[in-house]
C-alpha positions in Angstrom: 0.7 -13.4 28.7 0.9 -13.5 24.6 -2.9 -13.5 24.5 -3.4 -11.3 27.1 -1.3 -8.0 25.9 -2.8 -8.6 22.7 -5.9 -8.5 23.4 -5.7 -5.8 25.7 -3.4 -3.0 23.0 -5.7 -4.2 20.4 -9.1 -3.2 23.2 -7.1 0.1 24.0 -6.6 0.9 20.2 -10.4 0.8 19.6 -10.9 2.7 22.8 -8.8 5.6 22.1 -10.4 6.0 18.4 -13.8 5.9 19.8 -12.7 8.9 22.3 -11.4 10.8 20.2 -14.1 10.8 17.5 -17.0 10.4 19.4 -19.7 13.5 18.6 -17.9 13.3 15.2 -21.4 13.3 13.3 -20.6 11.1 10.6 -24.0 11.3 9.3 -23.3 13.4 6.1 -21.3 12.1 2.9 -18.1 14.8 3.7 -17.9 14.0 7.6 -18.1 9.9 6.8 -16.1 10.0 3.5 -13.6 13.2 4.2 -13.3 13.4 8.1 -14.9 16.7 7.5 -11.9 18.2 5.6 -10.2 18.4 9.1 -7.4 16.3 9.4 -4.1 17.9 10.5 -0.3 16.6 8.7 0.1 14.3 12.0 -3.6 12.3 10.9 -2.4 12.5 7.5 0.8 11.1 7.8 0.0 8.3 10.7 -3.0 7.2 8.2 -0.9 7.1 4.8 2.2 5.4 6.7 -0.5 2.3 8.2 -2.3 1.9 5.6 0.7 1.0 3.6 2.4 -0.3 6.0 0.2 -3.8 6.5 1.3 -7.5 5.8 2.2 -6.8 2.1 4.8 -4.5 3.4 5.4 -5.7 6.5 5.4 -9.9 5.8 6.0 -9.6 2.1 8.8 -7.4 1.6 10.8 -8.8 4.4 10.1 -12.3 2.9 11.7 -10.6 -0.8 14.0 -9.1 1.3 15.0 -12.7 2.7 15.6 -14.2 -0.7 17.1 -10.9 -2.6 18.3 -8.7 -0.1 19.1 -4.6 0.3 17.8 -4.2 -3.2 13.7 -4.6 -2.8 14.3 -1.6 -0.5 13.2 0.8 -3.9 9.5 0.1 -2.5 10.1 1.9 0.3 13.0 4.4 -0.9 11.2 5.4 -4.4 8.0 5.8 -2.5 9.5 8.5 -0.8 10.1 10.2 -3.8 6.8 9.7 -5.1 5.1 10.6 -2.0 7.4 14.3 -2.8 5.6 14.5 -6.2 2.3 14.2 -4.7 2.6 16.9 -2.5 4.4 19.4 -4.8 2.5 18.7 -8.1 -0.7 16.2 -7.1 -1.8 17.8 -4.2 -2.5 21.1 -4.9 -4.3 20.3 -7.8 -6.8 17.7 -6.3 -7.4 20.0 -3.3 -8.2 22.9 -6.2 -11.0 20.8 -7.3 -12.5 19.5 -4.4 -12.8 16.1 -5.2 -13.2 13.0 -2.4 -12.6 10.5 -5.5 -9.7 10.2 -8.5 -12.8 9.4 -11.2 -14.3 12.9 -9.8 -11.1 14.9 -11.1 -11.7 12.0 -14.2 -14.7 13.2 -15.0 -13.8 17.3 -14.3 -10.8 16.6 -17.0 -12.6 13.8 -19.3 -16.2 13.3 -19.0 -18.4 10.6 -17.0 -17.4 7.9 -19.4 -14.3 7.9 -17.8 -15.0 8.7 -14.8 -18.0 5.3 -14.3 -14.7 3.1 -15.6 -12.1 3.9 -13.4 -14.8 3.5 -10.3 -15.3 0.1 -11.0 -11.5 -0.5 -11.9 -11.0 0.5 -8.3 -13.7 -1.6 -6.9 -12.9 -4.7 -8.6 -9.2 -4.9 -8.0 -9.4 -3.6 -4.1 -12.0 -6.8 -3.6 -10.3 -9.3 -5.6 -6.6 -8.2 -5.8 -5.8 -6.0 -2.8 -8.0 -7.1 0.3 -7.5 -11.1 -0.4 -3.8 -10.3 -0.5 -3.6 -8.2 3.2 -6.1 -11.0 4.7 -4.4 -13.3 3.8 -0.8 -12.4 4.6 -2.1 -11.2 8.0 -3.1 -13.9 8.5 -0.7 -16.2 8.0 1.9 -13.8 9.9 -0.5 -13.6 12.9 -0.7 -17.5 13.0 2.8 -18.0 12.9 3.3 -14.8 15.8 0.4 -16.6 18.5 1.3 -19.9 17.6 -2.7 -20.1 17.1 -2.5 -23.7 14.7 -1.6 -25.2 18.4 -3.4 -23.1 20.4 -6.8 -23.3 18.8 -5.8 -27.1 17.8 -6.5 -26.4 14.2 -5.3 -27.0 11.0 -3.2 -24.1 9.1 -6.5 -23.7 6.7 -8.4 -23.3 9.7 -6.8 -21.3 11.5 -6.3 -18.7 8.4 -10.1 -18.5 7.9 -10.6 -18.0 11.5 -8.5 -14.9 11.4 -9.3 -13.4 7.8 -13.2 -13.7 9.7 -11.6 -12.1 13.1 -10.1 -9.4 10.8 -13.2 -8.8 8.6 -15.1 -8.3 11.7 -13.5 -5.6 13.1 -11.5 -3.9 10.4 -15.3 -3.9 9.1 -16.4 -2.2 12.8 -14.1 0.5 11.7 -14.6 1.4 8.5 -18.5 0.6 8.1 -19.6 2.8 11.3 -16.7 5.3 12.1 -15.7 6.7 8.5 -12.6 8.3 7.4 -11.9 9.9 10.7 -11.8 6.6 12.7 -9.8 5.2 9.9 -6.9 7.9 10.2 -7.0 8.3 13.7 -6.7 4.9 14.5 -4.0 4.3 11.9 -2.0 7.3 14.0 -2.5 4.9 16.9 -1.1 1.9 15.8 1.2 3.4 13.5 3.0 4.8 16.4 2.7 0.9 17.6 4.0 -0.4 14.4 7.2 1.5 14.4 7.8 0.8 17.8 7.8 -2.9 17.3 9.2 -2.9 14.3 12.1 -0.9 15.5 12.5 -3.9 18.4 12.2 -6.3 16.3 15.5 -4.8 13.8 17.4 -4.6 17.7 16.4 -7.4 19.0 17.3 -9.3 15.9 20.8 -7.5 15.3 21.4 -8.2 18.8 20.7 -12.1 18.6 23.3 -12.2 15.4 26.1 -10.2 17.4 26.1 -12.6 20.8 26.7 -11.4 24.1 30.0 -9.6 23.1 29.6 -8.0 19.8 28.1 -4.9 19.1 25.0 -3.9 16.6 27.6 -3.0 13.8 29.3 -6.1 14.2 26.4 -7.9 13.5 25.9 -6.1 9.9 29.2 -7.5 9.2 28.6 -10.9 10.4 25.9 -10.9 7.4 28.0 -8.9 4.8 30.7 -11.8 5.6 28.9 -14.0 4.8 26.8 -12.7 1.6 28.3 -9.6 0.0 25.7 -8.7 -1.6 23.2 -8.4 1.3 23.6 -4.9 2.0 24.1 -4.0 -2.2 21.2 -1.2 -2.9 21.1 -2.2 -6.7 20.0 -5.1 -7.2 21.6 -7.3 -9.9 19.8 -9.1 -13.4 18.6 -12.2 -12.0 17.5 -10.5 -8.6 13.2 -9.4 -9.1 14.1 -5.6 -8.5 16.7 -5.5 -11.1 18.4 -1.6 -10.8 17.4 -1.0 -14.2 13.8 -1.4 -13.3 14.2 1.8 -10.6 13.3 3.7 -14.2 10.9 1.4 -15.4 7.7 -0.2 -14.0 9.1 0.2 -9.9 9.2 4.0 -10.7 5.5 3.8 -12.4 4.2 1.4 -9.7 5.3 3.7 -7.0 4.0 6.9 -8.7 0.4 5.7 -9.5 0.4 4.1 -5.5 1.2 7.5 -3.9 -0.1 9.8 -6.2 -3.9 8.4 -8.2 -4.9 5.4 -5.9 -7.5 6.0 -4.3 -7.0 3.7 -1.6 -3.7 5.9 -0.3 -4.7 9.8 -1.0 -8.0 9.6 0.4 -6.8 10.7 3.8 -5.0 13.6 1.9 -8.5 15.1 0.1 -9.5 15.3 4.1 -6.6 17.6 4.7 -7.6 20.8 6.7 -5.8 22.8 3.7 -3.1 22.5 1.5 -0.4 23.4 4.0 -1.4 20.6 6.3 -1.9 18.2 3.1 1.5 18.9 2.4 3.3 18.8 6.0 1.2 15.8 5.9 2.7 14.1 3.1 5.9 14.9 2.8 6.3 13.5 6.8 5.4 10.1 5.4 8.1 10.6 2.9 10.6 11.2 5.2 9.7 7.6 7.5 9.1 5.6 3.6 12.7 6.6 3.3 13.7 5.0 6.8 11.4 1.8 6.5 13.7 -0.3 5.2 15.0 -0.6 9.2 11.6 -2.1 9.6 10.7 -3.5 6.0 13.7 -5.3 4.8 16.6 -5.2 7.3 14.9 -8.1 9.6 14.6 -10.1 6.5 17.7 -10.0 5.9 18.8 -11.0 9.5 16.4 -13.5 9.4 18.0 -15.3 6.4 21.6 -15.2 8.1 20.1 -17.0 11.5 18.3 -19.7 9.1 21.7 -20.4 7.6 23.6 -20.0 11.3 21.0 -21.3 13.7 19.2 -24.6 13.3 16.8 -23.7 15.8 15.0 -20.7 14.2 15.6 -22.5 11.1 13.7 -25.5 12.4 11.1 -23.0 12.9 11.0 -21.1 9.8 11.0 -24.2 7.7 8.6 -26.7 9.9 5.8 -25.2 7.8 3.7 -26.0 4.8 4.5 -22.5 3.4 7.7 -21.0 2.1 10.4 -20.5 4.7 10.4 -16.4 3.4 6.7 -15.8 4.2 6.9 -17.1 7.1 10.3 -16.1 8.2 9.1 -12.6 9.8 6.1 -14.5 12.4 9.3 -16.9 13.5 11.7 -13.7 13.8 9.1 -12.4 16.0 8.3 -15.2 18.4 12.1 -16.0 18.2 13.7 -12.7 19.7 10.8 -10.8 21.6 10.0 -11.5 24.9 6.9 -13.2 25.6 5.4 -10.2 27.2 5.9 -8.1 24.1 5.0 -10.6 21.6 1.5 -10.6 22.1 1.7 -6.4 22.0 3.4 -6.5 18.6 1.1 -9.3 17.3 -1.8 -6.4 18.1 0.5 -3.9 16.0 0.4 -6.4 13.1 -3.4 -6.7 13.2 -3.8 -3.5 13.7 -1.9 -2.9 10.5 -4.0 -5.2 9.0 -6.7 -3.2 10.0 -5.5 -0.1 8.9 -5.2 -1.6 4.9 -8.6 -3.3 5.4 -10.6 -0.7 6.6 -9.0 2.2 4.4 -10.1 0.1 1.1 -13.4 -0.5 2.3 -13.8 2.9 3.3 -12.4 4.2 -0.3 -14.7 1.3 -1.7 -17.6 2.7 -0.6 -16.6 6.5 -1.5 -16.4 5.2 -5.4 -19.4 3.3 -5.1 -21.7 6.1 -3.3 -20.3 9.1 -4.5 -19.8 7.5 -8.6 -22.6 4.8 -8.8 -25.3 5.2 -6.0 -25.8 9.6 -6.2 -25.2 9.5 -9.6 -26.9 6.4 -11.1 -29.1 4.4 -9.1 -30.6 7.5 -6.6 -29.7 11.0 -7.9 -31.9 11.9 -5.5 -30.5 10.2 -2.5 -30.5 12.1 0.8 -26.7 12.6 2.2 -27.9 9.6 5.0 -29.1 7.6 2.5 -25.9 7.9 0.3 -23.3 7.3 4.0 -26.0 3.6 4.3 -24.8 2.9 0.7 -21.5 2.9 1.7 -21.6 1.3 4.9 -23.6 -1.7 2.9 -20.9 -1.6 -0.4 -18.4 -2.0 2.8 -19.8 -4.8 3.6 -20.4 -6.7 0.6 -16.6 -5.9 -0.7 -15.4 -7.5 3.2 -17.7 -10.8 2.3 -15.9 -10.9 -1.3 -12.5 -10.6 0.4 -13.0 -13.2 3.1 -13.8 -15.6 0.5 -11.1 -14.8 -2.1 -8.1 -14.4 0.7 -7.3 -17.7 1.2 -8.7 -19.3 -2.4 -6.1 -17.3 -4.2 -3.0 -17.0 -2.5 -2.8 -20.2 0.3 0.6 -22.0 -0.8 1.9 -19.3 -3.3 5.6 -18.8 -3.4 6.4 -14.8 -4.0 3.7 -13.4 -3.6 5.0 -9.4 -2.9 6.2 -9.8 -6.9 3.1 -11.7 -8.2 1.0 -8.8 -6.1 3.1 -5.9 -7.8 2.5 -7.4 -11.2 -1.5 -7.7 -10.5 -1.7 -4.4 -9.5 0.4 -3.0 -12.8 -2.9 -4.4 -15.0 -4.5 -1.0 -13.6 -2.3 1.0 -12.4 -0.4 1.3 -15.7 -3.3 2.9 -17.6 -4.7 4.8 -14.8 -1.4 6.6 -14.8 -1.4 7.0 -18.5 -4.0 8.9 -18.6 -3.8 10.9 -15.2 -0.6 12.5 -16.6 -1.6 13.0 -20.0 -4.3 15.2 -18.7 -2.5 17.3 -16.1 0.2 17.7 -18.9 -1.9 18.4 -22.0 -4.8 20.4 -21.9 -6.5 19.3 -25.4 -7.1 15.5 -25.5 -10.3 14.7 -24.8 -12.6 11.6 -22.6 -13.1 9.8 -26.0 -9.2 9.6 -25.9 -8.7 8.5 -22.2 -11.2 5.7 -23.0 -9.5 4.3 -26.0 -6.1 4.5 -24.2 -7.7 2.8 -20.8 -9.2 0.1 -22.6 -5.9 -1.1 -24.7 -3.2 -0.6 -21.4 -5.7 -3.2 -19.6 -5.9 -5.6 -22.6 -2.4 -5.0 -23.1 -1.4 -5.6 -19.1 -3.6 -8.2 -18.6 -2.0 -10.3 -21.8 1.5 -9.6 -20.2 0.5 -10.7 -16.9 -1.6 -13.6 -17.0 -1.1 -15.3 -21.1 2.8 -14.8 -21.2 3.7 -18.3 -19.9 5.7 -17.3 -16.8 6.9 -19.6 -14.3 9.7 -20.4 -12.5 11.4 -22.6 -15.3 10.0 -20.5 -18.4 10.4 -17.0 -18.5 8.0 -16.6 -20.4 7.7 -14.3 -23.7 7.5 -11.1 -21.4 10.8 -11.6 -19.8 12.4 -13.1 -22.8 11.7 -10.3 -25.2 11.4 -7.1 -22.2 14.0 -8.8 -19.8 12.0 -8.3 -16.8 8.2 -8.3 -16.2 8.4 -4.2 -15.0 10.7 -3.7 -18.1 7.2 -4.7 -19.7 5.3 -1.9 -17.7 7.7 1.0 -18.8 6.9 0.3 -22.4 3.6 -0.2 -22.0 2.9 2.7 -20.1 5.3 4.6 -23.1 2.8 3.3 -25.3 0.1 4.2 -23.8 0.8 8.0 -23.4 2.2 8.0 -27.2 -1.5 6.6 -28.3 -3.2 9.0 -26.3 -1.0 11.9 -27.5 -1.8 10.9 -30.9 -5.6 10.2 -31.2 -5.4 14.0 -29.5 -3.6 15.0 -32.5 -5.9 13.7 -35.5 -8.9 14.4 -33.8 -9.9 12.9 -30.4 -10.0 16.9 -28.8 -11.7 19.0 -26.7 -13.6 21.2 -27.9 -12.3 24.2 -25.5 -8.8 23.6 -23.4 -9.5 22.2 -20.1 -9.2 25.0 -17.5 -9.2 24.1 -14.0 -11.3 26.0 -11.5 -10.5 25.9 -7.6 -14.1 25.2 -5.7 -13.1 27.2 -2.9 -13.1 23.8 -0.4 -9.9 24.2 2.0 -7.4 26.7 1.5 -4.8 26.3 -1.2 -2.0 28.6 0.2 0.9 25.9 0.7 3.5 25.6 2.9 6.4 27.5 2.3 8.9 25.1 2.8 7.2 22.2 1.3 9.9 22.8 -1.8 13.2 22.7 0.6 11.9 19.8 2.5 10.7 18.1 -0.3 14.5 18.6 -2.3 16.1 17.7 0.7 14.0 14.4 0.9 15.5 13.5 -3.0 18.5 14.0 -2.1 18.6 11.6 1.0 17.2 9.3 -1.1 19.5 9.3 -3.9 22.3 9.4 -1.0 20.9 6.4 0.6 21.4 4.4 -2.7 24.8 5.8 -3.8 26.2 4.6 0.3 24.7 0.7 -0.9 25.8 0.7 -4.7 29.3 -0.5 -3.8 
């Protein structure tokens, strides 16, 4: 029965995508790359809520939310109010130029030098950071959800590189032949899936910790009982999402995701118009603020039944891996029914799916729109320039299948470590992005130097600061916390760049932005009540926790 429904919601998902896009002609770069500039606020927000919401959202933050608690719900809260930002300030201005990449508005601001690095900053760390990280995760959660070590009668190694291969394949299928429009409408699909299941899961779970006679409320204070500071929004100095870091790196981190990765916006440069973008948009924000019911409340359930029931705690633990990463597969098989398990393990791979395919799709966006049409075949035909895509696709999915399980098998937190990675680019990438929407004088030469010391900079905090889990490290010792560490680095940065501006590093006219005439820029009229109103629930959410 497991097998069966999910092979069959997984079969319907591919289905309904081909239906719905089929006669799409993704034969030109805009159709294949941008959907055609036609997706509508639903599209939009299904395909920016799935493609974040894979196994290092879904696995990994439930697993920090089993060792710290309420706190590591700023991923999900903060985005919200990042994802407000984007479509009140970002938005409009990438939809003014017409761009389907971040190093296209690069180069319209700074010049091609800048625009040829970021490209392959993207490249590199979605094929070596991102995509081994999602595989890898997924996998391990899927194996734990079908029981597949004792299924397939294979060891755990095995039975992860069978289904990073499984998930390459298909995720591939996706992205490689359907385009951006396959990718967003079957994220819509099985995001509707996702928060379906995930909303079981939270019930079925709350309903396991209250017992036969007990309510869902009584089961949140069966866990406050028992740790008070479970349900605490801020989280406390020795916790990894300290509350002072909400103004530091977690704030940065959260702003460069939802507003300049290319990964993530994509789906918005396909919007219909800016209205749409921004209905779009600021619908994800509202469900970012909500998914900690999906993202972190199970994980904390799950570590009150490992303390209260030896039975899921013989499961959680009878593993080679940490009992936190593989807490949510146990949770799953522990309080669904058998029927539904196999439907929410197709939910899981088709979140998977959604964060696989999205990279490779923006993968091979960078690499035919800023290497191949610019570099290698100025001349290319748009068919020719789709096939370069479809083959960068592929060769970033080989890279990833291989890296997945040689990075990350037998880490210990690996959400943290995974933030931290992706700070070595994001930090400078958002330097620079907001020093040139702010100021209209510094010039590429500028953006360049600034890039090039925030990586140095990063990398030397990340990986030669002698961090582990019995020394600190220099970073944490002289910042206090690693994203501390970000927030002045990323001060730094935008003080350097302000300053080379100042003795000399300008343009030599003020950058004026022109609008290309590609959608239609009139925006939504309420898009600035909705968007205040979504703050404020936000900031409401953690004032009800603090205490």
């Amino acid at each position: 029965m497991t097998i069966a429904t999910f092979l069959f919601f997984t079969a319907l998902v591919a289905c309904a995508t081909w239906w719905v896009t089929r006669g799409g002609g993704e034969s030109t770069d805009e159709s294949y790359f941008l959907a055609g500039r036609s997706l509508t606020g639903v599209f939009i927000a299904g395909s920016l809520l799935l493609t974040n919401l894979s196994t290092e959202q879904l696995i990994g933050l439930n697993a920090a939310a089993f060792t710290e608690g309420l706190s590591v719900m700023a991923w999900e809260v903060v985005a919200g109010i990042s994802l407000v930002a984007l479509a009140l300030v970002f938005l409009p201005r990438y939809l003014k130029s017409g761009i389907a990449t971040i190093p296209q508005f690069f180069e319209e601001r700074y010049g091609s030098g800048v625009r040829t690095l970021t490209t392959f900053l993207f490249v590199i760390a979605y094929m070596l950071i991102l995509l081994p990280f999602v595989l890898y995760l997924g996998a391990n959660g899927l194996s734990g959800m079908l029981e597949l070590e004792s299924r397939l009668g294979l060891t755990q190694i095995q039975t992860i590189w069978t289904v990073i291969i499984f998930i390459a394949a298909v995720g591939g299928g996706y992205a490689i032949w359907g385009g951006l429009k396959a990718v967003a409408v079957s994220d819509t699909f099985n995001g509707a899936g996702l928060l379906i299941g995930g909303l079981m899961i939270t019930y079925f779970t709350l309903s396991k910790i209250a017992g036969d006679e007990g309510s869902l409320f009584s089961a949140f204070s069966l866990i406050a009982d028992r740790d008070p500071d479970a349900f605490r929004s801020l989280g406390t100095a020795d916790e990894d999402v300290s509350w002072p870091t909400l103004f530091t790196g977690v704030l940065l981190l959260n702003f460069f995701y939802w507003s300049t990765n290319q990964q993530i916006i994509q789906r918005t440069f396909g919007a219909k118009n800016l209205a749409e973008g921004q209905k779009g948009v600021l619908l994800a924000a509202f469900f970012k603020i909500m998914a900690p019911l999906i993202l972190v409340l199970p994980g904390i359930a799950a570590a009150y039944l490992v303390a209260t029931d030896s039975a899921f705690a013989d499961r959680v633990q009878a593993t080679s891996d940490g009992a936190a990463n593989r807490a949510y597969g146990a949770l799953v098989v522990s309080v669904l029914p058998e029927s539904l398990v196999g439907f929410f393990a197709a939910v899981v791979v088709g979140s998977i799916l959604s964060t696989f395919n999205s990279v490779l799709n923006s993968s091979a966006t960078l690499f035919s729109l800023d290497i191949y049409k610019r570099f290698l075949r100025p001349e290319a035909t748009t068919r020719q320039v789709v096939i370069s895509g479809q083959l960068c696709s592929f060769v970033v999915a080989v890279f990833a299948v291989i890296a997945a399980p040689t990075f990350f098998h037998g880490r210990e937190g690996v959400f943290g470590f995974f933030q931290k990675l992706n700070g070595i680019y994001f930090i400078p990438i958002l330097a620079i992005m907001l020093v040139g929407l702010l100021n209209r004088t510094v010039d590429g030469m500028s953006a360049l130097i600034t890039l090039i010391v925030g990586l140095t900079a990063m990398s030397v905090g990340t990986f030669l600061s002698g961090q582990s889990e019995t020394e600190p490290g220099w970073v944490v010792g002289t910042f206090g916390s690693g994203y501390h560490f970000m927030g002045v680095v990323f001060l730094g940065l935008v003080v350097l760049q302000l300053t080379l501006g100042a003795v000399g590093f300008r343009r030599s006219q003020p950058y004026v932005q022109r609008d290309v005439g590609a959608v239609d820029l009139t925006p939504w009229k309420a898009a600035p009540y909705v968007g205040a109103g979504l703050i404020l629930f936000a900031i409401s959410l953690y004032a009800f926790f603090a205490v």
